[in-house]
VEXPAPA-971796 format. One record per residue (C-alpha): x, y, z; residue number from 1; residue in one letter. Coordinates in nm, 4 decimals. Layout:
+----------+----------+----------+-----+------+
!       px !       py !       pz ! pos ! code !
+----------+----------+----------+-----+------+
!        X !        Y !        Z ! NUM !    A !
...
+----------+----------+----------+-----+------+
//
This chain:
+----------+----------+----------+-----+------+
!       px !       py !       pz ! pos ! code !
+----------+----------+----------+-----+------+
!   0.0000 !   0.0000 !   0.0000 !   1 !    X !
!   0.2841 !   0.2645 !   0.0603 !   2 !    X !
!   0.4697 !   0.1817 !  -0.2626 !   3 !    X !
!   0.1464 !   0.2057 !  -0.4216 !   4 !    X !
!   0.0485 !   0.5682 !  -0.2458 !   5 !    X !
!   0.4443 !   0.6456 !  -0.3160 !   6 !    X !
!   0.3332 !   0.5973 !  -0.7393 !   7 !    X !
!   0.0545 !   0.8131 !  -0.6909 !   8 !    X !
!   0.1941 !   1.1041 !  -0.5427 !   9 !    X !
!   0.4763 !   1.0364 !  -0.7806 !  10 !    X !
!   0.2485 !   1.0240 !  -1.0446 !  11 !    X !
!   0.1185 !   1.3840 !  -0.9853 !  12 !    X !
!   0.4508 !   1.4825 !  -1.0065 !  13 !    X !
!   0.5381 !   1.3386 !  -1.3228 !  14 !    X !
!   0.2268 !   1.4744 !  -1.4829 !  15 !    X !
!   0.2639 !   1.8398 !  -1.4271 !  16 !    X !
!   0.6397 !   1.7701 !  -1.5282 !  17 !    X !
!   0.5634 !   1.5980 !  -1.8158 !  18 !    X !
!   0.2384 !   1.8737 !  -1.8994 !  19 !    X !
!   0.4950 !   2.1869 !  -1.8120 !  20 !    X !
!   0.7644 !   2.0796 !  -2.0180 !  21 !    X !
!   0.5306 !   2.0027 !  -2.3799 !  22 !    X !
!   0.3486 !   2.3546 !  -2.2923 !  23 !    X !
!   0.0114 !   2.1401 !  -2.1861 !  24 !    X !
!  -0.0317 !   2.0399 !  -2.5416 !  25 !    X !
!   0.0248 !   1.6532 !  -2.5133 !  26 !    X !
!  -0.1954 !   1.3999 !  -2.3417 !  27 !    X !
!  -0.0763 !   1.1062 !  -2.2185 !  28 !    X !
!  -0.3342 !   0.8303 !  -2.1962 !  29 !    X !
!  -0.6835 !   0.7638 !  -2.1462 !  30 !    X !
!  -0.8330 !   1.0658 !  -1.9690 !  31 !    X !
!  -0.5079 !   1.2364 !  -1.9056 !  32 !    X !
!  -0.3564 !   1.0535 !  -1.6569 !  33 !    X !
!  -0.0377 !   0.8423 !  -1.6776 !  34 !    X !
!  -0.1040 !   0.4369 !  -1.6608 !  35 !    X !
!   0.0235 !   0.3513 !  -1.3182 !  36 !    X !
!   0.3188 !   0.1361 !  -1.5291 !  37 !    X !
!   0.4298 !   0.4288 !  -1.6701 !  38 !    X !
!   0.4538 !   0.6369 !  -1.3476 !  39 !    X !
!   0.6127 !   0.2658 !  -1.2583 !  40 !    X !
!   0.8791 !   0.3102 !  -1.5048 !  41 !    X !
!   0.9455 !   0.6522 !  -1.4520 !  42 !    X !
!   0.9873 !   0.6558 !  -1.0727 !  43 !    X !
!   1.2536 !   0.3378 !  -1.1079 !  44 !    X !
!   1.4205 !   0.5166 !  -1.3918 !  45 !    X !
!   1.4773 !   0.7904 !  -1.1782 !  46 !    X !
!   1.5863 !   0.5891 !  -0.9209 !  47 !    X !
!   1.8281 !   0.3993 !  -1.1376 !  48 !    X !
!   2.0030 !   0.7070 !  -1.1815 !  49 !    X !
!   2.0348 !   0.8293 !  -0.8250 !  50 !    X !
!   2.1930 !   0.5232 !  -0.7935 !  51 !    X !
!   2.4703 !   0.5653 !  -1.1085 !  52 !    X !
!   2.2917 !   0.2742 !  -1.2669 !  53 !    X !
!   2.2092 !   0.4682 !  -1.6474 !  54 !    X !
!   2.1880 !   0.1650 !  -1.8521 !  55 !    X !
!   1.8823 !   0.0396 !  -1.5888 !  56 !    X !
!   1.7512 !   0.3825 !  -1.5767 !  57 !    X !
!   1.7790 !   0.4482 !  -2.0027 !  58 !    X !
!   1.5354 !   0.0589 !  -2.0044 !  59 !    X !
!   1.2968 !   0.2559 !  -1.7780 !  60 !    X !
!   1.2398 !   0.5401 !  -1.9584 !  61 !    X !
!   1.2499 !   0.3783 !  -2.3097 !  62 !    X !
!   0.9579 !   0.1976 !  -2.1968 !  63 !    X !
!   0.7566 !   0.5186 !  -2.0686 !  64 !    X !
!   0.8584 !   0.6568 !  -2.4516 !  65 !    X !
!   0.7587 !   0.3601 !  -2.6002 !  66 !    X !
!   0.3938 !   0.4315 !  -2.3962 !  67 !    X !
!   0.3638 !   0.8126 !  -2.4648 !  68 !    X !
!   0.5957 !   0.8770 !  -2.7708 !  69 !    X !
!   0.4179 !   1.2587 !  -2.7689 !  70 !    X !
!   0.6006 !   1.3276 !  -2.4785 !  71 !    X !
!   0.8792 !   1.5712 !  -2.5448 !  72 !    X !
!   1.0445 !   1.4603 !  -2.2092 !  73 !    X !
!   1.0922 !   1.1517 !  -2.1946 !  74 !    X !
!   1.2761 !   1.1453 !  -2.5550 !  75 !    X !
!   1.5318 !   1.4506 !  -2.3296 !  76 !    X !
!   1.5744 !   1.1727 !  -2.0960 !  77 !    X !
!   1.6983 !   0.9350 !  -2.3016 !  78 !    X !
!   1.9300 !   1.1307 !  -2.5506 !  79 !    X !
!   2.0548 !   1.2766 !  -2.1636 !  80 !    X !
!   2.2067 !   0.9571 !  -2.0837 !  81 !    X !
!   2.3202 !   0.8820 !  -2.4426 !  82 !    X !
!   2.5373 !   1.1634 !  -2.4153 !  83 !    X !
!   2.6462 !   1.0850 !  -2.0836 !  84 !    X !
!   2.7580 !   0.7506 !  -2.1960 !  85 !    X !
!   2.8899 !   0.8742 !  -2.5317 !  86 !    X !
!   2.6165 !   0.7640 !  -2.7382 !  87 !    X !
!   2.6596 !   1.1362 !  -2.9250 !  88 !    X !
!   2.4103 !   0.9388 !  -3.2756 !  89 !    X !
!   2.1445 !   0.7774 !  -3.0665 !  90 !    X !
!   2.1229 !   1.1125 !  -2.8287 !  91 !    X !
!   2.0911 !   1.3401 !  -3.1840 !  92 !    X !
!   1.7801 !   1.0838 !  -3.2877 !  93 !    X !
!   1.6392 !   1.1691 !  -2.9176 !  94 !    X !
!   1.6417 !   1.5090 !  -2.9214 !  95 !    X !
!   1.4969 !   1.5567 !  -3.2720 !  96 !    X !
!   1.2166 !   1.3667 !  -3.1335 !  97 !    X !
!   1.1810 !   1.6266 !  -2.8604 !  98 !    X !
!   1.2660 !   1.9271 !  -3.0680 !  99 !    X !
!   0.9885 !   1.7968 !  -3.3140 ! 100 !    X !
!   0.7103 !   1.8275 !  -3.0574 ! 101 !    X !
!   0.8071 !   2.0822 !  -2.9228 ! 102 !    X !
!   1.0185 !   2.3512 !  -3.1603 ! 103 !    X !
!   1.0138 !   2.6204 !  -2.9043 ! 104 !    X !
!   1.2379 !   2.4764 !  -2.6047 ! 105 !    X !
!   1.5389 !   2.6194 !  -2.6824 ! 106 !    X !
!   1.6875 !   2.3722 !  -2.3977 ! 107 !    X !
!   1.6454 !   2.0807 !  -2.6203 ! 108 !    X !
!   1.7973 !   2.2724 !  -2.9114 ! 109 !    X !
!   2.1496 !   2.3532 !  -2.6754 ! 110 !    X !
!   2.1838 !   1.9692 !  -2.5506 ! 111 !    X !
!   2.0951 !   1.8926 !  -2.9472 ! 112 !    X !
!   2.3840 !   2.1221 !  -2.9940 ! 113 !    X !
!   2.6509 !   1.9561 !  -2.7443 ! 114 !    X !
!   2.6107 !   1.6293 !  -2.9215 ! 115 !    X !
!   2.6331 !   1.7494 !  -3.2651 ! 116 !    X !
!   2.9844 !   1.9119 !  -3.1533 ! 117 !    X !
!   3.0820 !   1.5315 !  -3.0531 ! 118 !    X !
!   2.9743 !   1.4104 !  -3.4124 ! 119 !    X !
!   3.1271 !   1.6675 !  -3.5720 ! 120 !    X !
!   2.8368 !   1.8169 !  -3.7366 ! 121 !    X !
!   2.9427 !   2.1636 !  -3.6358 ! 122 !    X !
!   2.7318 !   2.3865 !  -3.8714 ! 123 !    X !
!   2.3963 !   2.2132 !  -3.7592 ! 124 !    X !
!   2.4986 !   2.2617 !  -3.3782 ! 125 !    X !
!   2.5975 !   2.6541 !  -3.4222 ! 126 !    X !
!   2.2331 !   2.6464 !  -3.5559 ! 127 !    X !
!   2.1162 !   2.5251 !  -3.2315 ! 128 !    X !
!   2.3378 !   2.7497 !  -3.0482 ! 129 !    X !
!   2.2628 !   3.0369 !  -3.1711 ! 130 !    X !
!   1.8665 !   2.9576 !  -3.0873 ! 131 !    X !
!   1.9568 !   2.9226 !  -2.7143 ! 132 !    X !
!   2.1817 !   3.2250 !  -2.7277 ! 133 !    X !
!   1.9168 !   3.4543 !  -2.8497 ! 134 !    X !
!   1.6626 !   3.3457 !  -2.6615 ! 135 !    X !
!   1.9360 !   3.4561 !  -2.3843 ! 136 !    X !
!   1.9733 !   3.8123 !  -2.4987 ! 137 !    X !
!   2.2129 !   3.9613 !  -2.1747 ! 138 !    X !
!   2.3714 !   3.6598 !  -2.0981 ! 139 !    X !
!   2.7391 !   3.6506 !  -2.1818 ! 140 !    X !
!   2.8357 !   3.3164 !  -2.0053 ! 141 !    X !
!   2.5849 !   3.1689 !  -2.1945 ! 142 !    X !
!   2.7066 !   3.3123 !  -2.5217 ! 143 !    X !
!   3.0787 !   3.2254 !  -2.3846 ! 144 !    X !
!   2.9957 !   2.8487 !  -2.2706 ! 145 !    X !
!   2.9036 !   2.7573 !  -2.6088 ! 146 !    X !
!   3.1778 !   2.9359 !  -2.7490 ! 147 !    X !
!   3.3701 !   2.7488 !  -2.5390 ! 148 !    X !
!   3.2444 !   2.4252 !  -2.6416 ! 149 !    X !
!   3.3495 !   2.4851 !  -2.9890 ! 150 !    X !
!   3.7107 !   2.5845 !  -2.8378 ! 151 !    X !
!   3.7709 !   2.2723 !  -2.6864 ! 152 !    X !
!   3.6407 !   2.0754 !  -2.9960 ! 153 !    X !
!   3.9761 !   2.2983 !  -3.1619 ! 154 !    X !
!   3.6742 !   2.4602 !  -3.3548 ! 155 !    X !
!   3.8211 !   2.8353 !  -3.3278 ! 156 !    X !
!   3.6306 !   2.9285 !  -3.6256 ! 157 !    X !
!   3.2537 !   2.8111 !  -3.5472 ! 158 !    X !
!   3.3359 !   2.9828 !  -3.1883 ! 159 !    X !
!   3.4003 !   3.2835 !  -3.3341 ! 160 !    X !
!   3.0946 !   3.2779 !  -3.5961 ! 161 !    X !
!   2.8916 !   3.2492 !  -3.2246 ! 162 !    X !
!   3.0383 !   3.5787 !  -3.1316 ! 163 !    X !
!   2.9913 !   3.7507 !  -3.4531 ! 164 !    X !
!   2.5940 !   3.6542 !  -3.4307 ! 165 !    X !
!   2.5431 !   3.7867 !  -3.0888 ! 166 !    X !
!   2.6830 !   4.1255 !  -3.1963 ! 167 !    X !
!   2.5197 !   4.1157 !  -3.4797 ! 168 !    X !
!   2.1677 !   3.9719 !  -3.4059 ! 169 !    X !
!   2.1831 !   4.1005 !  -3.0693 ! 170 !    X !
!   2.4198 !   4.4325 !  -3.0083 ! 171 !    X !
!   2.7346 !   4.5533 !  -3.0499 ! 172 !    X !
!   2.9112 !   4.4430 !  -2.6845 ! 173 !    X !
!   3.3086 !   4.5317 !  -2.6112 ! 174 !    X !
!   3.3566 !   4.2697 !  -2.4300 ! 175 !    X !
!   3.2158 !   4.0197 !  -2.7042 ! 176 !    X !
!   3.4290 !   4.1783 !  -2.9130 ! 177 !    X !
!   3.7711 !   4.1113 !  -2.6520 ! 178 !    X !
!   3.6531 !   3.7379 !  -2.6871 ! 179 !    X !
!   3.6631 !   3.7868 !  -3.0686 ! 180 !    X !
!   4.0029 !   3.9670 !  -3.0130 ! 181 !    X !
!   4.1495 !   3.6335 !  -2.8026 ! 182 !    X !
!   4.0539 !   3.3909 !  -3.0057 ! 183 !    X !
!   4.1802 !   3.5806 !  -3.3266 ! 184 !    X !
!   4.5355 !   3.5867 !  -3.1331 ! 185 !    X !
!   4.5650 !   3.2582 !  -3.0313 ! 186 !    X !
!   4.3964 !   3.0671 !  -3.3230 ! 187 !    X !
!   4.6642 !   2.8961 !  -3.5610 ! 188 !    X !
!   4.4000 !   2.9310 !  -3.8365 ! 189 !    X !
!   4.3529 !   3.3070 !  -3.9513 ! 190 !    X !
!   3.9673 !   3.3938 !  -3.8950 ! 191 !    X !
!   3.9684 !   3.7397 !  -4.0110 ! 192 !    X !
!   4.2873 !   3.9762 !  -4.0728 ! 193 !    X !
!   4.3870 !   4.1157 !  -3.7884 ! 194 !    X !
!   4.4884 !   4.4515 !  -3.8720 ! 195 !    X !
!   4.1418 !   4.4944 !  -4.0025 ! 196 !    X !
!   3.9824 !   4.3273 !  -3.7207 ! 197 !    X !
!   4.1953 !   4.5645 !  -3.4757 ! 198 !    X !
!   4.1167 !   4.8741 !  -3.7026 ! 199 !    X !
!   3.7277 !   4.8253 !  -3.7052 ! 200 !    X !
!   3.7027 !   4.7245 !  -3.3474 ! 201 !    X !
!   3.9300 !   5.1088 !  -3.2333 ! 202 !    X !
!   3.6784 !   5.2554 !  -3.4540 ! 203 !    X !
!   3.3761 !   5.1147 !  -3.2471 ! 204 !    X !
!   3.5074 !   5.1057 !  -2.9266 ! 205 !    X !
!   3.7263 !   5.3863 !  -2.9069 ! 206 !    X !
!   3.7718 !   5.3753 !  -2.5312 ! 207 !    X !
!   3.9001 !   5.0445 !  -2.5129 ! 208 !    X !
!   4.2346 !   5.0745 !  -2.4733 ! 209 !    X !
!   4.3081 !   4.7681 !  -2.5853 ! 210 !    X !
!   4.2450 !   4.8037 !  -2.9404 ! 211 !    X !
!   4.4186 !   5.1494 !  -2.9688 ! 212 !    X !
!   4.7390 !   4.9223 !  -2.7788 ! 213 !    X !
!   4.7273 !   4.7201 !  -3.0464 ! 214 !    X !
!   4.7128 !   4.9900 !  -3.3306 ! 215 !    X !
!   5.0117 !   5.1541 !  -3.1895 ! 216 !    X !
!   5.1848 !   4.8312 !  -3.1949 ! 217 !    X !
!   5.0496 !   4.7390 !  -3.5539 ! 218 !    X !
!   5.2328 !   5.0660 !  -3.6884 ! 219 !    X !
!   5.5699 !   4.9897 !  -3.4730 ! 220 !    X !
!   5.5451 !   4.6353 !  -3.6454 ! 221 !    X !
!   5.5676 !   4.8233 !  -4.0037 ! 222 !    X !
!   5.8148 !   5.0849 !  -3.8751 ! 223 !    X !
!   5.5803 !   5.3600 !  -3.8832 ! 224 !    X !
!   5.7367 !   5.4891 !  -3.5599 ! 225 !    X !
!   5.5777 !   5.8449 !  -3.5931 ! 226 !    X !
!   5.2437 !   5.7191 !  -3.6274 ! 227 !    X !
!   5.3060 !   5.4571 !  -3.3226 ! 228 !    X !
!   5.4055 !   5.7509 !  -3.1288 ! 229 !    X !
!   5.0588 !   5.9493 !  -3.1933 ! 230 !    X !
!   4.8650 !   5.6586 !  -3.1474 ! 231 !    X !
!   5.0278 !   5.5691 !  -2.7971 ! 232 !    X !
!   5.0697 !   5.9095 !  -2.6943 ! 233 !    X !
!   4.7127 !   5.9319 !  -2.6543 ! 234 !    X !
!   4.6190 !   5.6423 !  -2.5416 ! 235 !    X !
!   4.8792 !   5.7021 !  -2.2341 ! 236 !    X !
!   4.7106 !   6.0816 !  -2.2235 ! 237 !    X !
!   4.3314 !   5.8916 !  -2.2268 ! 238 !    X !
!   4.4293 !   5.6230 !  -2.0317 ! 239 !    X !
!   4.7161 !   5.7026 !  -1.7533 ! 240 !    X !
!   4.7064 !   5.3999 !  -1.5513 ! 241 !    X !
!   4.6887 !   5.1255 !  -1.8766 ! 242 !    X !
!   5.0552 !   5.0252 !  -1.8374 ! 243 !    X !
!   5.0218 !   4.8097 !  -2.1053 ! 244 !    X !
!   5.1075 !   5.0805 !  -2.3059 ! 245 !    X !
!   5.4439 !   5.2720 !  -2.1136 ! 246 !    X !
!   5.7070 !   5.0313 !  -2.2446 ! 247 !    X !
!   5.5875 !   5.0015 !  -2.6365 ! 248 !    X !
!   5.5462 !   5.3911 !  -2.6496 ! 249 !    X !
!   5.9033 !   5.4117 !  -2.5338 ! 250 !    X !
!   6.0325 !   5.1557 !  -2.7689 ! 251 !    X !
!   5.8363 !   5.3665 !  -3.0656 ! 252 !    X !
!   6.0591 !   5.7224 !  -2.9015 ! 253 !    X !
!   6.3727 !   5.4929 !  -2.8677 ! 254 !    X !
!   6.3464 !   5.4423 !  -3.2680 ! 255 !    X !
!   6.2634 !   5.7792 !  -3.3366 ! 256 !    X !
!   6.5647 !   5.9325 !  -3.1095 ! 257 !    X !
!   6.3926 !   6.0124 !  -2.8443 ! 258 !    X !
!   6.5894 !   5.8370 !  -2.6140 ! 259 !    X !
!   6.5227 !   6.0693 !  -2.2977 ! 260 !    X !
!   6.1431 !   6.0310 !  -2.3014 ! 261 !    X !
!   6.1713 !   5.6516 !  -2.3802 ! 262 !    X !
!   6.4263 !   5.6447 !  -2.0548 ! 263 !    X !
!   6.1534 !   5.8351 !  -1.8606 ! 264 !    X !
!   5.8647 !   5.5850 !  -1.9745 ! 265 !    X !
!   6.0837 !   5.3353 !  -1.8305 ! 266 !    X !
!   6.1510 !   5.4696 !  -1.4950 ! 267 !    X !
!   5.7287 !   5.4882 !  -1.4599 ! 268 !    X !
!   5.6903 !   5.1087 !  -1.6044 ! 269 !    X !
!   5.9296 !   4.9660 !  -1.3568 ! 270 !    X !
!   5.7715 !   5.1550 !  -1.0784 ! 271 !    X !
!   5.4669 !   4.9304 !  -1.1753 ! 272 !    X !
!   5.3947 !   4.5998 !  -1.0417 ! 273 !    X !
!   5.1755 !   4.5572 !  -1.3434 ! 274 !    X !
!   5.4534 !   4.5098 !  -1.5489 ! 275 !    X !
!   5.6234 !   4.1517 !  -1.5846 ! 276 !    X !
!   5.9659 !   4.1423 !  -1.4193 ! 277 !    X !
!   6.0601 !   3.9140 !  -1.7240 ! 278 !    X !
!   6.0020 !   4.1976 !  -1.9527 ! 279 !    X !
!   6.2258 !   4.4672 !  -1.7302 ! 280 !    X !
!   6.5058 !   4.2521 !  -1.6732 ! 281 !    X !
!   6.5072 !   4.1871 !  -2.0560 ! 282 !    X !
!   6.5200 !   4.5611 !  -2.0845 ! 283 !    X !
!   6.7796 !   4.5925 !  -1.8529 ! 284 !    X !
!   7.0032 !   4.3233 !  -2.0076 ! 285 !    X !
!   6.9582 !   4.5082 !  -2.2875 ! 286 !    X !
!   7.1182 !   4.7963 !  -2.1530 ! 287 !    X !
!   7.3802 !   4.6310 !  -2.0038 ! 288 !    X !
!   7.5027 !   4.4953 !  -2.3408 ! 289 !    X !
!   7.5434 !   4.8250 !  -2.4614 ! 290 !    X !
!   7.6862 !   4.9945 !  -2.1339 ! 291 !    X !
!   8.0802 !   5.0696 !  -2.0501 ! 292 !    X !
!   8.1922 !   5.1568 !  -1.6940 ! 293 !    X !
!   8.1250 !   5.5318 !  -1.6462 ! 294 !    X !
!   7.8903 !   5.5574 !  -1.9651 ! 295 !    X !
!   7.6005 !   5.7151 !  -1.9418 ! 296 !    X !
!   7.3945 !   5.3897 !  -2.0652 ! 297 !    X !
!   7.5750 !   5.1950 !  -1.7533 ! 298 !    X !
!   7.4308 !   5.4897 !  -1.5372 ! 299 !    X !
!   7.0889 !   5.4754 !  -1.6736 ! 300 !    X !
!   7.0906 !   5.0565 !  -1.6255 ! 301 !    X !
!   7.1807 !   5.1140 !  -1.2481 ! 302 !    X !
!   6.9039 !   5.3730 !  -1.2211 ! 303 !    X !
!   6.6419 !   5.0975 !  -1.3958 ! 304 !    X !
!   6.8152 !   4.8293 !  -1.1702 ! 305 !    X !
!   6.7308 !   5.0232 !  -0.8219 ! 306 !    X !
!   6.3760 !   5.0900 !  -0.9387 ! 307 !    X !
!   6.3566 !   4.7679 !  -0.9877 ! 308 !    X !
!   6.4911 !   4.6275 !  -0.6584 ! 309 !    X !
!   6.2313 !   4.8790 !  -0.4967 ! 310 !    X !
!   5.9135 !   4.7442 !  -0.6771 ! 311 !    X !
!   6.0137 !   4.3795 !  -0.6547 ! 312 !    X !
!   6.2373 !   4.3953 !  -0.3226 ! 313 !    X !
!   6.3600 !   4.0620 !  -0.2210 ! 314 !    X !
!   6.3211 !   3.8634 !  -0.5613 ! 315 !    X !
!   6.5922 !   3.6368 !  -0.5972 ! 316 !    X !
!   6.6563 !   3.6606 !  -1.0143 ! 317 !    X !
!   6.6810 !   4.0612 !  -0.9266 ! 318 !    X !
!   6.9565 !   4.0122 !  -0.6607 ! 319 !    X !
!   7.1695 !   3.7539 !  -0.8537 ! 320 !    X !
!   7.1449 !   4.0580 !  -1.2035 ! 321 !    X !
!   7.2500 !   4.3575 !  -0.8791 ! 322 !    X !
!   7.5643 !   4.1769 !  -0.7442 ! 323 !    X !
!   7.8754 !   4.3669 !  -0.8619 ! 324 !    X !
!   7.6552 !   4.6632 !  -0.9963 ! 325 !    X !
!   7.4712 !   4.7997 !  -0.7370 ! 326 !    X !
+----------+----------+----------+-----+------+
//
């Protein structure tokens, strides 16, 4: 008698669950209500899989499909613990079962999505993706976790489409577009150009700084010094404390001859933690290749080297480079 009042309040349960997720468009049996073996089968299913056991549970709920094939649900189920087990074909068949009866639940279209990744049908999942990702309109870790699916599948290009669609089906975001701007730098396939990618994106967001960074550094790489200056030059005047940009702006005065300003960039970028170490003590070996006792290079490499020691007192790499100088 309690297993059997444990079915019916079970039951209940599975019929508003069942009713919520098909929209209350799909009946089940006979006068609406489930046939006590299907609530049967559903209630061990489910506890099959608090248990770990899927292959007991996937029996269990292929039998309440095989009962009420109308229900979007129970197909989920299924193609749920296909995937799990890495049944990626079988859990595709599932959820087009589900996604026919019921088009508009965009959940069925993501997990449709995730197993067309592991088949390799990548243009049909970015289809699906981009359904759940606009029916998300503000959410950027949504927008980012399938992304990021497509990343790990070493799909840098169907990641990037993603991005490109929510800016332009949704709105223009900046920091969409720094996702666009990663994957464009790490990628070993070229997705778009990248001085025309870094060009249009200054353009649009002019106060990120770092796109204008990386149009200084664009014109330093064609030895347009003069222009690398201007560019720099105002981003350090629009953005004072973006010391991302001290040490290339003094490499762009360095190859025009300014070599006092470049020195005085310096003395600001190793007063900055935000700086790599690496980086200054390359600068300062630098020097030192060029210095001769009593030159004024040797005098400006002892000045760097004491900054130095004062922002990053006590490293070890810092106090081995000092000995015999300082």
């Amino acid at each position: 008698m309690k297993q059997q009042l444990t079915y019916i309040a079970f039951g209940f349960f599975l019929l508003n669950t069942m009713m919520g997720c098909s929209g209350g468009k799909h009946v089940l049996t006979n006068g609406d209500v489930a046939s006590e073996p299907l609530q049967r089968n559903y209630f061990e299913g489910a506890q099959h899989l608090l248990k770990g056991d899927k292959e007991a549970a996937y029996t269990c709920f292929l039998r309440c499909s095989d009962e009420a094939p109308g229900v979007a649900s129970f197909h989920y189920d299924l193609a749920r613990i296909d995937f799990d087990l890495g049944r990626y074909e079988s859990a595709t068949a599932h959820l087009d079962q589900a996604i026919e009866i019921e088009p508009e639940n965009d959940w069925y279209r993501y997990h449709r999505a995730k197993a067309l990744v592991s088949t390799g049908s990548y243009d049909k999942a970015q289809v699906d993706f981009e359904v759940w990702i606009n029916a998300r309109p503000g959410d950027l870790e949504a927008l980012r976790e399938c992304s990021d699916i497509f990343i790990s599948a070493s799909q840098p290009w169907h990641a990037y489409q993603l991005l490109l669609f929510y800016e332009e089906e949704i709105a223009r975001n900046v920091d969409v577009r720094l996702d666009q701007f990663a994957l464009i730098s790490d990628a070993n396939i070229e997705i778009e150009r990248f001085d025309i990618f870094i060009n249009r994106s200054a353009l649009e967001f002019p106060n990120e700084p770092t796109f204008a960074l990386h149009r200084g550094l664009l014109a330093a790489f064609n030895k347009d010094y003069e222009r690398s200056v201007l560019i720099l030059e105002k981003l350090r005047t629009d953005h004072p404390y973006y010391m991302n940009s001290v040490i290339p702006l003094a490499e762009s005065y360095t190859a025009i001859g300014k070599t006092d300003e470049a020195f005085e960039l310096l003395l600001v970028a190793f007063q900055s933690e935000d700086i790599d170490l690496q980086e200054k003590s390359e600068i300062m070996l630098g020097y030192l290749e060029f210095a001769s006792p009593g030159s004024e290079i040797m005098m400006r490499f002892k000045n760097l080297l004491q900054v130095a020691l004062e922002t990053h007192s006590g490293n070890p790499d810092l106090l081995r480079l000092c000995i015999g100088w300082i």
